[in-house]
ChimeraX commands (.cxc) that place a marker at each C-alpha (Angstrom):
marker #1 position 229.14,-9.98,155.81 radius 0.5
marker #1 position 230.54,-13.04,158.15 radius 0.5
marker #1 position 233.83,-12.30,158.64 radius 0.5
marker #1 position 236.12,-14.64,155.62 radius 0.5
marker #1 position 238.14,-16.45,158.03 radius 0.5
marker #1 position 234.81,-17.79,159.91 radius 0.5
marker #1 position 232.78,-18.26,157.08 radius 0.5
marker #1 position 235.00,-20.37,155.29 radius 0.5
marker #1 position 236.59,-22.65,157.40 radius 0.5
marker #1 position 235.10,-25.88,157.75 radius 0.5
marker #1 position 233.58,-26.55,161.06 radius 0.5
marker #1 position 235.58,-27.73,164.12 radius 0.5
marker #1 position 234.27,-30.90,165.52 radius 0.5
marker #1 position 232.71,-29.80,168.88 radius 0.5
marker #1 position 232.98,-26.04,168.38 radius 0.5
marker #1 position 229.26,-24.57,168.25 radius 0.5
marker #1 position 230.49,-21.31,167.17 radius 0.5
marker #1 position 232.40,-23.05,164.14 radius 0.5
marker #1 position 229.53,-25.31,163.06 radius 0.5
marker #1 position 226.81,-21.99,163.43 radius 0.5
marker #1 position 229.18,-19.66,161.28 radius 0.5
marker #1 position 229.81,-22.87,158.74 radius 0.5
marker #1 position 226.09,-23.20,158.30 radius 0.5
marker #1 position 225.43,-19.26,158.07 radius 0.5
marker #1 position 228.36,-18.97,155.06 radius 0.5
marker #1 position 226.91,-22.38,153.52 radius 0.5
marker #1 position 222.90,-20.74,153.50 radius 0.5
marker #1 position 223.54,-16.88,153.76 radius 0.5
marker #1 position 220.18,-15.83,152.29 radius 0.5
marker #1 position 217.78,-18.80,153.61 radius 0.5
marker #1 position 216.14,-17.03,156.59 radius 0.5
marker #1 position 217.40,-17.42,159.86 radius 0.5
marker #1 position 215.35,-15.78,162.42 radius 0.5
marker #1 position 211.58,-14.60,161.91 radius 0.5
marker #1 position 209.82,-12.21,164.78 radius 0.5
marker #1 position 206.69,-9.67,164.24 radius 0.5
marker #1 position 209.55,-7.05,163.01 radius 0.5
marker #1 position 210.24,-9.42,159.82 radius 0.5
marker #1 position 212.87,-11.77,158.71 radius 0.5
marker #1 position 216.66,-11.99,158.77 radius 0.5
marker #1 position 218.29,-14.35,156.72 radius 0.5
marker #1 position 221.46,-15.54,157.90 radius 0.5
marker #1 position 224.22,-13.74,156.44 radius 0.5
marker #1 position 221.79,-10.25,158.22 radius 0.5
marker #1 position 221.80,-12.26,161.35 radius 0.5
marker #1 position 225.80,-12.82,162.18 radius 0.5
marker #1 position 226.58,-9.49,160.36 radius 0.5
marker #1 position 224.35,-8.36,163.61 radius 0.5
marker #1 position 226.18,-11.31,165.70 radius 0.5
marker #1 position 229.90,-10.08,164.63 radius 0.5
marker #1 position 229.19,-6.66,165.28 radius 0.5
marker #1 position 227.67,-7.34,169.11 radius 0.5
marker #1 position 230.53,-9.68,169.54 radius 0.5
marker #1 position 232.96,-6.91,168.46 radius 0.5
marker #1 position 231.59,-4.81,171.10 radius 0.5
marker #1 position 231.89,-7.50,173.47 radius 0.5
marker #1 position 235.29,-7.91,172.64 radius 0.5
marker #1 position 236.07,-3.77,173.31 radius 0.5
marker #1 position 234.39,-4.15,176.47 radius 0.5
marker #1 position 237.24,-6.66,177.50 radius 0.5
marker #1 position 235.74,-10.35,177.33 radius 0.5
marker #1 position 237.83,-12.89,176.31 radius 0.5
marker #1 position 237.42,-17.00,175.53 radius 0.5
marker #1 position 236.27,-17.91,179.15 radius 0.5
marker #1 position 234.47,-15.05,180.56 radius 0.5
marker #1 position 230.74,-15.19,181.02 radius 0.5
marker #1 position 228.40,-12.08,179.91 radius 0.5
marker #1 position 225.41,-11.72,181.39 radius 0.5
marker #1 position 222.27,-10.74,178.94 radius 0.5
marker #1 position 220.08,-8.63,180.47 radius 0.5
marker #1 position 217.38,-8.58,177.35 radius 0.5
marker #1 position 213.69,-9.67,176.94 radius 0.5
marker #1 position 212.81,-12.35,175.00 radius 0.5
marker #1 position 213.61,-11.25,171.30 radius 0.5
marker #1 position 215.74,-11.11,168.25 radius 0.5
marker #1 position 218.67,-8.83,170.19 radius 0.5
marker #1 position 218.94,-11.18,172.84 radius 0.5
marker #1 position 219.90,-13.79,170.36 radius 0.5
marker #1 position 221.65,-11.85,168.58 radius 0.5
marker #1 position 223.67,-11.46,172.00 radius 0.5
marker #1 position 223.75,-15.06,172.83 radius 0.5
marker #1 position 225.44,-16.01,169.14 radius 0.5
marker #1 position 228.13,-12.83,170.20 radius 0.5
marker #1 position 228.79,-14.38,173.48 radius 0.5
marker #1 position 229.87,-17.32,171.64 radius 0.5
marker #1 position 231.35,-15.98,168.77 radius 0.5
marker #1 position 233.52,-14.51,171.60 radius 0.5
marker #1 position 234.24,-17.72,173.24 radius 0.5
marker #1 position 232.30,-17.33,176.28 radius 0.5
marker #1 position 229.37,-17.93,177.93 radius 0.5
marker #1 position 226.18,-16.30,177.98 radius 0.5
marker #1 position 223.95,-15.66,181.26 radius 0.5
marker #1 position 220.47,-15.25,180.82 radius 0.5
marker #1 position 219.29,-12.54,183.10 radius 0.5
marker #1 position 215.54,-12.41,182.84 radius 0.5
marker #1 position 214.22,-8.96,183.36 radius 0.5
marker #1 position 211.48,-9.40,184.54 radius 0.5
marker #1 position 213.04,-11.06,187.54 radius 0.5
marker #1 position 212.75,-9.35,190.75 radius 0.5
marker #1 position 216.62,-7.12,191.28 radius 0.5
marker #1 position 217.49,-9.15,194.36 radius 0.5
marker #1 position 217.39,-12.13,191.88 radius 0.5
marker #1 position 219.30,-10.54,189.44 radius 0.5
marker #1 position 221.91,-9.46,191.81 radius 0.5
marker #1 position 222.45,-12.68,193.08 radius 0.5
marker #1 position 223.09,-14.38,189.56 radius 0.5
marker #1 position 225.73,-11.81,189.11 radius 0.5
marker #1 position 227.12,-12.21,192.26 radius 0.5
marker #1 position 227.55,-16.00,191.66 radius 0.5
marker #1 position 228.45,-16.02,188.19 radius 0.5
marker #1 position 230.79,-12.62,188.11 radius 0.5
marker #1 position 230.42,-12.00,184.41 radius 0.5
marker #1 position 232.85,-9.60,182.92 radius 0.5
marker #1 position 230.18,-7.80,181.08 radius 0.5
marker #1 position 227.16,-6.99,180.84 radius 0.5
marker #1 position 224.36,-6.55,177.64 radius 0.5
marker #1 position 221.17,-4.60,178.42 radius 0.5
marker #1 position 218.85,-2.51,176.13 radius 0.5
marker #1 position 221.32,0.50,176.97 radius 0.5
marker #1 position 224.61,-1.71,175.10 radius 0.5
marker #1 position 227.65,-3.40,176.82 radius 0.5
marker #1 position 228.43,-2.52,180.38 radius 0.5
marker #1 position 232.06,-3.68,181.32 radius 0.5
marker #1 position 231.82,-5.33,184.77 radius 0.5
marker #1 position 235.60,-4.94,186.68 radius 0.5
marker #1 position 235.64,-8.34,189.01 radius 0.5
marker #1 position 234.86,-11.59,186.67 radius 0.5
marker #1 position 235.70,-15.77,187.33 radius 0.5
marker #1 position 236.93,-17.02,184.12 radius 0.5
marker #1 position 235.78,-20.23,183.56 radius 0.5
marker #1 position 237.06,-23.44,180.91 radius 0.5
marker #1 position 235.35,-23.56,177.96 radius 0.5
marker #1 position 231.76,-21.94,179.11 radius 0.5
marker #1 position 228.78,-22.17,176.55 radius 0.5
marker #1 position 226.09,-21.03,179.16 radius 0.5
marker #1 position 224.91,-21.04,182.81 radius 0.5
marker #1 position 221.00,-21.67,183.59 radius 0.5
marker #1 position 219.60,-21.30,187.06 radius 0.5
marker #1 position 217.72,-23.74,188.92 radius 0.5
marker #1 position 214.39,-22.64,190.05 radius 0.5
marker #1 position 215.37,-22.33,194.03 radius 0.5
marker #1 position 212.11,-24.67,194.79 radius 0.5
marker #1 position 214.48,-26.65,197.05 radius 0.5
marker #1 position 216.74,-23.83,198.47 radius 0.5
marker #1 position 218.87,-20.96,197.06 radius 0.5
marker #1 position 218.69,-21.11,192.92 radius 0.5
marker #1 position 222.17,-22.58,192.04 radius 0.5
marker #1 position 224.04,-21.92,188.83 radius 0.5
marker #1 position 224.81,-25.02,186.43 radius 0.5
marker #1 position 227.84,-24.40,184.00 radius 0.5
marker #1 position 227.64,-26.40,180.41 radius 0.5
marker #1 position 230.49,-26.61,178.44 radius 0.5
marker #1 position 230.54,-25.74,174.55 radius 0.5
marker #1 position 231.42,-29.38,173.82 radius 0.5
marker #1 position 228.28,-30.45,175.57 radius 0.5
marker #1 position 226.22,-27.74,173.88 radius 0.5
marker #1 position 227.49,-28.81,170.54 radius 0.5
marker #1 position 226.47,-32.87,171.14 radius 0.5
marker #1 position 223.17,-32.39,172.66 radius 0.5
marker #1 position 222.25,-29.87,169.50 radius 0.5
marker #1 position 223.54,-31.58,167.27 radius 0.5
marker #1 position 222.36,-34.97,168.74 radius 0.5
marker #1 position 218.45,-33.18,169.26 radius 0.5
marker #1 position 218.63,-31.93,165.53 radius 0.5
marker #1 position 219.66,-35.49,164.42 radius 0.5
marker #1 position 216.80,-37.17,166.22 radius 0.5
marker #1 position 213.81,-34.94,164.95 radius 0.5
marker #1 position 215.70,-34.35,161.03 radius 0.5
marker #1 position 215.43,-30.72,161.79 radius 0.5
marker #1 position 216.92,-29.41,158.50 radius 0.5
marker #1 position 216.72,-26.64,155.70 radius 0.5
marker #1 position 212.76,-25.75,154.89 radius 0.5
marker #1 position 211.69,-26.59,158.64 radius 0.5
marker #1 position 210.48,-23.65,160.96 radius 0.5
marker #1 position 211.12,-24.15,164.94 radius 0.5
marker #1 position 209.05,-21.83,167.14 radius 0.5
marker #1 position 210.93,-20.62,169.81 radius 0.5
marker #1 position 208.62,-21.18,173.29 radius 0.5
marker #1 position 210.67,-21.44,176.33 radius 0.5
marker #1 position 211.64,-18.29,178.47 radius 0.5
marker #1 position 215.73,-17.73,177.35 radius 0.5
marker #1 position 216.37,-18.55,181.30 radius 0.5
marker #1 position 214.92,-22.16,180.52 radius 0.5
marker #1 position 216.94,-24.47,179.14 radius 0.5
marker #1 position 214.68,-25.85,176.86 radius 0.5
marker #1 position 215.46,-22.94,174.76 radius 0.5
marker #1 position 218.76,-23.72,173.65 radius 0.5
marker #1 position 217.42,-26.87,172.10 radius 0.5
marker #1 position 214.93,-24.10,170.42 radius 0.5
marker #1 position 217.68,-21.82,169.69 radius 0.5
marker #1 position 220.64,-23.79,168.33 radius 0.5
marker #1 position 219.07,-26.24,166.46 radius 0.5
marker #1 position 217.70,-25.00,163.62 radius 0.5
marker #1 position 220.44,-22.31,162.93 radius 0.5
marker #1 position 222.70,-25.32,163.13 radius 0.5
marker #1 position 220.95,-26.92,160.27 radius 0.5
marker #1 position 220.24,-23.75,158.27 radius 0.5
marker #1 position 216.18,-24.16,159.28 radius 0.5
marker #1 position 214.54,-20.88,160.38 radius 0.5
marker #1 position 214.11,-19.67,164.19 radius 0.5
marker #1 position 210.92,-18.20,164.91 radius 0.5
marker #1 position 210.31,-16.09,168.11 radius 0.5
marker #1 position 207.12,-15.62,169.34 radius 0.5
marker #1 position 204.96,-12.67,171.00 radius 0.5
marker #1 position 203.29,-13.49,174.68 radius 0.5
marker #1 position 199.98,-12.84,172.83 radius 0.5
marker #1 position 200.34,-15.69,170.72 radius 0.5
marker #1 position 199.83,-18.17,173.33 radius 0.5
marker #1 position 197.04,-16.75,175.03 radius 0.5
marker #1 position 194.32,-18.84,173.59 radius 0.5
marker #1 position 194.64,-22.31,171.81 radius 0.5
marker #1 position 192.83,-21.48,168.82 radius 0.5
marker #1 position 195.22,-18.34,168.21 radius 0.5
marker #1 position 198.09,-20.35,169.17 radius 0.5
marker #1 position 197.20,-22.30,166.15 radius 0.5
marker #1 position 196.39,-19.57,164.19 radius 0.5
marker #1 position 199.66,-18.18,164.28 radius 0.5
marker #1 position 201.83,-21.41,163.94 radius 0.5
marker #1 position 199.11,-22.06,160.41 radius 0.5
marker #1 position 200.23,-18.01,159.73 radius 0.5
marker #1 position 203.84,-18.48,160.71 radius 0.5
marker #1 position 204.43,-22.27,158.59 radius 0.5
marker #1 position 205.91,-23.81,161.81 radius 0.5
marker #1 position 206.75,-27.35,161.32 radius 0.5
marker #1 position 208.16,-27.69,164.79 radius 0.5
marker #1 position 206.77,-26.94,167.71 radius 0.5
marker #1 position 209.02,-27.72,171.05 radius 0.5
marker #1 position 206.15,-27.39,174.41 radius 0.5
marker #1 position 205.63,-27.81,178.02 radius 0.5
marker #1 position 203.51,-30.47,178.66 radius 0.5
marker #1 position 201.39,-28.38,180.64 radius 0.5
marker #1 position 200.45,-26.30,177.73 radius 0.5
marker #1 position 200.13,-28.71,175.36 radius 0.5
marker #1 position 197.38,-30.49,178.30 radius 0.5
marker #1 position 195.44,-26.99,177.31 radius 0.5
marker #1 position 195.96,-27.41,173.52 radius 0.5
marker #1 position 194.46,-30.79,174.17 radius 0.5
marker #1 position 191.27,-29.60,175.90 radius 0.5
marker #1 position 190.84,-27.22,173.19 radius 0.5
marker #1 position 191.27,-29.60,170.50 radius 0.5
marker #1 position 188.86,-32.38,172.51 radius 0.5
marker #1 position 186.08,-28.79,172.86 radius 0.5
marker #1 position 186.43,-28.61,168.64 radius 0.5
marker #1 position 187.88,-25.20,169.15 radius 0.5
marker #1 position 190.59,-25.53,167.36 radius 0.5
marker #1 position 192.96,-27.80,165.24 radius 0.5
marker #1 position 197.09,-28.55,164.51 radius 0.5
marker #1 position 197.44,-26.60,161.48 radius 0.5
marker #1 position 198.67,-28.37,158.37 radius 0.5
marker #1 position 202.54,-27.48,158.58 radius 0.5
marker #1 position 203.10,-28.96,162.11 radius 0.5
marker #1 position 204.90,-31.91,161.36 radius 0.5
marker #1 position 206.20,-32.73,164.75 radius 0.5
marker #1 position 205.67,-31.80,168.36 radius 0.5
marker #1 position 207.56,-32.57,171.07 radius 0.5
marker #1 position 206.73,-32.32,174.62 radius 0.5
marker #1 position 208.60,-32.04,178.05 radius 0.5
marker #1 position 209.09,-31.79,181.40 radius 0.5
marker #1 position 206.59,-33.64,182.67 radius 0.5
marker #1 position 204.42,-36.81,182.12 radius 0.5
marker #1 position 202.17,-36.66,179.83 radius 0.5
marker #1 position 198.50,-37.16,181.17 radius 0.5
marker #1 position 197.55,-40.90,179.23 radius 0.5
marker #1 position 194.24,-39.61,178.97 radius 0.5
marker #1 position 195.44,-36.80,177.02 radius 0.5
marker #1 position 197.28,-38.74,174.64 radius 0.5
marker #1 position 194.21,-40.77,173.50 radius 0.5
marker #1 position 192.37,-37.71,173.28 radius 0.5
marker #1 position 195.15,-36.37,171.09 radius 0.5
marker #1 position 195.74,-39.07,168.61 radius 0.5
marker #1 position 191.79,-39.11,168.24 radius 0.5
marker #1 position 192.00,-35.56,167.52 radius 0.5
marker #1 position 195.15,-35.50,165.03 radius 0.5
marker #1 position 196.12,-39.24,164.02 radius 0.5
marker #1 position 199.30,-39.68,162.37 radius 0.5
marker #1 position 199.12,-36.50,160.94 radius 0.5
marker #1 position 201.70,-34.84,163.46 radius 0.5
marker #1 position 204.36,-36.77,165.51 radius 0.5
marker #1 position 204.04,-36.62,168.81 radius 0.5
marker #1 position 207.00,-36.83,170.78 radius 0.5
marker #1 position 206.84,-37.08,174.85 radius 0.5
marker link #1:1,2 radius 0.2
marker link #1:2,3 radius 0.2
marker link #1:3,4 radius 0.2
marker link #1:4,5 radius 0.2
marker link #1:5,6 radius 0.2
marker link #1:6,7 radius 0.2
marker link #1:7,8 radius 0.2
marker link #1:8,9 radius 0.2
marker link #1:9,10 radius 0.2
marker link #1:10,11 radius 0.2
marker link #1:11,12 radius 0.2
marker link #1:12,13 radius 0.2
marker link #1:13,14 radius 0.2
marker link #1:14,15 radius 0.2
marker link #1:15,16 radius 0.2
marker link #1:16,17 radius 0.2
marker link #1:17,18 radius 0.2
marker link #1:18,19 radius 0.2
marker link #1:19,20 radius 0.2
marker link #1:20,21 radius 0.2
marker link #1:21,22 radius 0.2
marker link #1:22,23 radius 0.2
marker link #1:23,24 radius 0.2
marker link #1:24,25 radius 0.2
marker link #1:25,26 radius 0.2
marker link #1:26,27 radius 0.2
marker link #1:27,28 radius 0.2
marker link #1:28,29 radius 0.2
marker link #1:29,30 radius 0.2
marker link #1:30,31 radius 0.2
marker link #1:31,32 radius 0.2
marker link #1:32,33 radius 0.2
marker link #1:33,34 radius 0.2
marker link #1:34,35 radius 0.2
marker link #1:35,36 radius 0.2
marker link #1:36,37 radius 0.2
marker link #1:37,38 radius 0.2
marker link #1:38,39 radius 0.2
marker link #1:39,40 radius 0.2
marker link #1:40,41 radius 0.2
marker link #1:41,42 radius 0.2
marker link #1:42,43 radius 0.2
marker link #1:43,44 radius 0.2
marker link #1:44,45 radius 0.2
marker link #1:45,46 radius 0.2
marker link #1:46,47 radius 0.2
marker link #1:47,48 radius 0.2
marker link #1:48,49 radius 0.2
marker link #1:49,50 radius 0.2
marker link #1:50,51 radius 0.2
marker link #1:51,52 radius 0.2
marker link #1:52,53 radius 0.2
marker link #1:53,54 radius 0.2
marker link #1:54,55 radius 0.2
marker link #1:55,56 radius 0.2
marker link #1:56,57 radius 0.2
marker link #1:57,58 radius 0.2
marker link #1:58,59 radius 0.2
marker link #1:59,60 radius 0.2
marker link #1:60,61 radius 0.2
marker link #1:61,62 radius 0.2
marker link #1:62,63 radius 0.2
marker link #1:63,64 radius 0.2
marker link #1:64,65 radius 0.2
marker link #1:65,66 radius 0.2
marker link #1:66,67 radius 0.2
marker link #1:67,68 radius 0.2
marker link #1:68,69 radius 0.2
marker link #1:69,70 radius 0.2
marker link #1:70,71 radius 0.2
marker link #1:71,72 radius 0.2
marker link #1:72,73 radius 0.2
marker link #1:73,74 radius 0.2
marker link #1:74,75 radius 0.2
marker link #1:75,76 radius 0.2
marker link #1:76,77 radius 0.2
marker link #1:77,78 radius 0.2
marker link #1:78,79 radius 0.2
marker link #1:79,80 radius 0.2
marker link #1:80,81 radius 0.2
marker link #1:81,82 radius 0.2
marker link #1:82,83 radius 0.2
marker link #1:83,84 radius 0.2
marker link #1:84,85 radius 0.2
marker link #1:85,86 radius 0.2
marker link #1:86,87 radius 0.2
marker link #1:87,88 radius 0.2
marker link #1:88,89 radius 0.2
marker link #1:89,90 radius 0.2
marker link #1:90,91 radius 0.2
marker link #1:91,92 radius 0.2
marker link #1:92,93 radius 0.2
marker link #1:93,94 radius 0.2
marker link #1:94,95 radius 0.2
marker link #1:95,96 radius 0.2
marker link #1:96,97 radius 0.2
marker link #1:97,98 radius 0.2
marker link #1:98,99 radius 0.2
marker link #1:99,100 radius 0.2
marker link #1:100,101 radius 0.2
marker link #1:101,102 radius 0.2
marker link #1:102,103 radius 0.2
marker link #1:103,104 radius 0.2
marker link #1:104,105 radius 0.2
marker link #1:105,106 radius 0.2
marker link #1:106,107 radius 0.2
marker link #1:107,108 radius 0.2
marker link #1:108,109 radius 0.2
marker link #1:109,110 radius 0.2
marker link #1:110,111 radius 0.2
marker link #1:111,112 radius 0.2
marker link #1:112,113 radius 0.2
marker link #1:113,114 radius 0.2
marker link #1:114,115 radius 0.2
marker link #1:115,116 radius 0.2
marker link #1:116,117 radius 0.2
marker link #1:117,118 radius 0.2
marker link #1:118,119 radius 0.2
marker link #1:119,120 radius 0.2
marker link #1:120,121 radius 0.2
marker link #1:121,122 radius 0.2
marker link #1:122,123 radius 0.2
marker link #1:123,124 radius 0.2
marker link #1:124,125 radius 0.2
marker link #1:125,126 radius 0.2
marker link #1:126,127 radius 0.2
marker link #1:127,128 radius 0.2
marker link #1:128,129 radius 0.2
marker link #1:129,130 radius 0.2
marker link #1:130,131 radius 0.2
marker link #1:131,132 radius 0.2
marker link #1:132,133 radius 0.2
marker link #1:133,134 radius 0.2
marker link #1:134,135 radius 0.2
marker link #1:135,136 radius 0.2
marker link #1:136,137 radius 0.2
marker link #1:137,138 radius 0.2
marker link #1:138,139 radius 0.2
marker link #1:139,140 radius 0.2
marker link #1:140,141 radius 0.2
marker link #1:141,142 radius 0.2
marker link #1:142,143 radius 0.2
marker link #1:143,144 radius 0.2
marker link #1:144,145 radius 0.2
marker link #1:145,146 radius 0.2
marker link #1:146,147 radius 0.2
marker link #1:147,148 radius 0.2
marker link #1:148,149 radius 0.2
marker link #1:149,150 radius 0.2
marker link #1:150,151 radius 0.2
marker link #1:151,152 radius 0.2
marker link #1:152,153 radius 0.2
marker link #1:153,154 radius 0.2
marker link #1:154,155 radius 0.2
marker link #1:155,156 radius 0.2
marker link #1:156,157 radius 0.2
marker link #1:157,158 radius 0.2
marker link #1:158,159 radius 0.2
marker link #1:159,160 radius 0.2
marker link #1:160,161 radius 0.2
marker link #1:161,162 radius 0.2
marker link #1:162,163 radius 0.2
marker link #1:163,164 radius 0.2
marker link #1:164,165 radius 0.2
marker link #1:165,166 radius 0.2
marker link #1:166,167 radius 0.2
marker link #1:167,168 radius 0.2
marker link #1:168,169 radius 0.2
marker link #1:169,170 radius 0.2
marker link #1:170,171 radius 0.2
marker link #1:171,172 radius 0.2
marker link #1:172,173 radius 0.2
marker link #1:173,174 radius 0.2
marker link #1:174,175 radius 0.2
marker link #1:175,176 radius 0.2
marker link #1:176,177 radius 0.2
marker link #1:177,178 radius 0.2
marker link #1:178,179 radius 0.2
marker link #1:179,180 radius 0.2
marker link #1:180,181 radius 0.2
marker link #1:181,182 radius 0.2
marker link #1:182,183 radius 0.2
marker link #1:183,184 radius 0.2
marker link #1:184,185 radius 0.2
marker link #1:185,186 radius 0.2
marker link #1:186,187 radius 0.2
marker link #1:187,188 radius 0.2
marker link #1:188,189 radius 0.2
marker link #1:189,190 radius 0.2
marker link #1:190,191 radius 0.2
marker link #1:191,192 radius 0.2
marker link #1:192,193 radius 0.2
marker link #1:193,194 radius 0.2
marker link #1:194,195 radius 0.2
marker link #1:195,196 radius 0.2
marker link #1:196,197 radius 0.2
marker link #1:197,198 radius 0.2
marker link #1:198,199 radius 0.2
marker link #1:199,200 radius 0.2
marker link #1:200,201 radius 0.2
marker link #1:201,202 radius 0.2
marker link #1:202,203 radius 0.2
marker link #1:203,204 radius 0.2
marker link #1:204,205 radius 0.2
marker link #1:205,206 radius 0.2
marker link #1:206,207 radius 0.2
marker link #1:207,208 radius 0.2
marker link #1:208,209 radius 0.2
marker link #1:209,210 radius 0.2
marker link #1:210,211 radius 0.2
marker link #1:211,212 radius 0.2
marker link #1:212,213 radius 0.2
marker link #1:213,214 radius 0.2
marker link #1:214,215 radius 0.2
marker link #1:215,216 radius 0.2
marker link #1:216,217 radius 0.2
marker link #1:217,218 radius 0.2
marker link #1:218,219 radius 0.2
marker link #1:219,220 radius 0.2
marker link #1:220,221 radius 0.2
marker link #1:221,222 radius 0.2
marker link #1:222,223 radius 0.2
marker link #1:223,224 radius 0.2
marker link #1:224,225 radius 0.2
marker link #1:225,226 radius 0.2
marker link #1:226,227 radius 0.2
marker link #1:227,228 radius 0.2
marker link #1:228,229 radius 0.2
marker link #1:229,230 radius 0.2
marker link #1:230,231 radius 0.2
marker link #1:231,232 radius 0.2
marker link #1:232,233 radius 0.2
marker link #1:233,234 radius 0.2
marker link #1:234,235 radius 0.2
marker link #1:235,236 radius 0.2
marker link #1:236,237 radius 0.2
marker link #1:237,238 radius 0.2
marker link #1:238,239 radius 0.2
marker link #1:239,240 radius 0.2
marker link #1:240,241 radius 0.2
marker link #1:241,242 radius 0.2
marker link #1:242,243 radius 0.2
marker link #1:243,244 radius 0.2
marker link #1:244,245 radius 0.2
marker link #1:245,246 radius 0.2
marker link #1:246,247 radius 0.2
marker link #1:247,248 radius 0.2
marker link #1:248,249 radius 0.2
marker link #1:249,250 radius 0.2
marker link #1:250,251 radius 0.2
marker link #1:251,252 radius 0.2
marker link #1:252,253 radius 0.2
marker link #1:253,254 radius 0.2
marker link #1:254,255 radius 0.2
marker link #1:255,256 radius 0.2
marker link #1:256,257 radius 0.2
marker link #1:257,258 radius 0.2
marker link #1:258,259 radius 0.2
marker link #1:259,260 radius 0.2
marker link #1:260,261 radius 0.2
marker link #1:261,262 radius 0.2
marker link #1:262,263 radius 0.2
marker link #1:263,264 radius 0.2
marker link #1:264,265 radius 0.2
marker link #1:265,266 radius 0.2
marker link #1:266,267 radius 0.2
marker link #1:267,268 radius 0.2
marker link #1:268,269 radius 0.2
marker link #1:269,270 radius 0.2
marker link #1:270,271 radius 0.2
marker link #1:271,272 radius 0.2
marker link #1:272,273 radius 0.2
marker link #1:273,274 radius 0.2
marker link #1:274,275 radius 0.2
marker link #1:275,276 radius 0.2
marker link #1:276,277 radius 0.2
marker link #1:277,278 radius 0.2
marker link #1:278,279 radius 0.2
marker link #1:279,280 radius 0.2
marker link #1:280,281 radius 0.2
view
């Protein structure tokens, strides 16, 4: 069960922890978050979220710290994220499959006070409190040394909120969640739909492997939304242009990002699809 005292007060304005646990107590058996294991619906989900966040909490973090997560791609590592922030910190992605000098040096710079990993909570003894923390993301380093970027919750709260608004992600719609968690094109993924009481589904690395299976699996899955490089949606293109494949009934809306999209490839996709599916750039 979410905790009373969360579940029922209304949500603070510009508190993303507030406005998640409002919409969990408000929709406790829609489903939140769908993965090859199955479905949780929400109340599941921050029963999971409370309990990780009570661990946090016994490993010492308090409103300010940052926790670094440590997890692959999957339900436990959002599961950790939403118990970072039910803690009032700020999560870290750590990638894994990073190389360890990498790692090391995002924990150097960001000195989180604790640690998640497949093993549980580590405590870490020397952390930087910071004000108000929602996340960090790493730059890429293509310019230099990777450097850590701090958002706030307030600003996590407004761009959600703000994203969900523009693309009237609500209850009944199904977001597929793309981006590597050390991205941060996944916390548009992430926080919108359990915001809105929509469903978060996380995907397998198999599932993109072809165009046609992609598909497959979003027709399989009911995905309405579907949140993409532009890169990969260039190869969706070339598949759809080839006949192999086609944008599944469901997919109501797909937005692109982070690059231009190719003008060629637009033509070639609104001859392919039409006004079936939005296409957002």
């Amino acid at each position: 069960m979410i905790h009373t005292h969360e579940a029922s007060r209304p949500a603070v304005d510009g508190d993303v922890w507030s406005s998640l646990a409002a919409q969990a107590a408000r929709t406790p058996r829609a489903v939140a978050l769908a993965d090859t294991a199955g479905e949780l619906d929400y109340e599941t989900l921050f029963a999971l979220v409370t309990e990780t966040s009570d661990r946090l909490a016994d490993a010492g973090v308090r409103p300010g710290d940052l926790v670094g997560i440590r997890l692959p791609r999957g339900r436990d590592a959002v599961v950790a994220m939403l118990a970072v922030l039910r803690a009032g910190a700020g999560y870290v992605p750590l990638d894994p499959a990073y190389p360890p000098a990498r790692l090391a040096m995002m924990v150097e710079e960001t000195r989180p006070r604790a640690l998640v990993t497949a093993d549980g909570v580590l405590p870490l003894d020397d952390s930087r409190p910071q004000r108000d923390p929602a996340y960090v993301i790493f730059t890429s380093g293509s310019t230099g040394r990777p450097k850590g970027v701090l958002v706030g919750r307030r600003q996590l709260y407004d761009f959600t909120r703000v994203f969900a608004d523009r693309f009237a992600i609500g209850e009944g719609d199904r977001l597929l969640q793309f981006a590597s968690m050390s991205f941060d094109t996944s916390v548009e993924e992430i926080f919108c739909p359990l915001l809105r009481g929509a469903t978060l589904v996380l995907r397998d690395d198999d599932m993109i492997s072809r165009p046609d299976l992609f598909f497959a699996r979003c027709d399989a899955l009911g995905i309405t939304v579907l949140d993409l490089p532009t890169a990969y949606w260039h190869e969706l293109v070339a598949a759809l242009d080839r006949g192999e494949t086609a944008v599944p009934a469901c997919v109501r809306c797909v937005i692109i990002g982070g690059e231009t999209a190719r003008p060629d490839a637009v033509r070639r996709w609104q001859a392919a699809v039409g006004g079936a599916t939005r296409l957002y750039n």
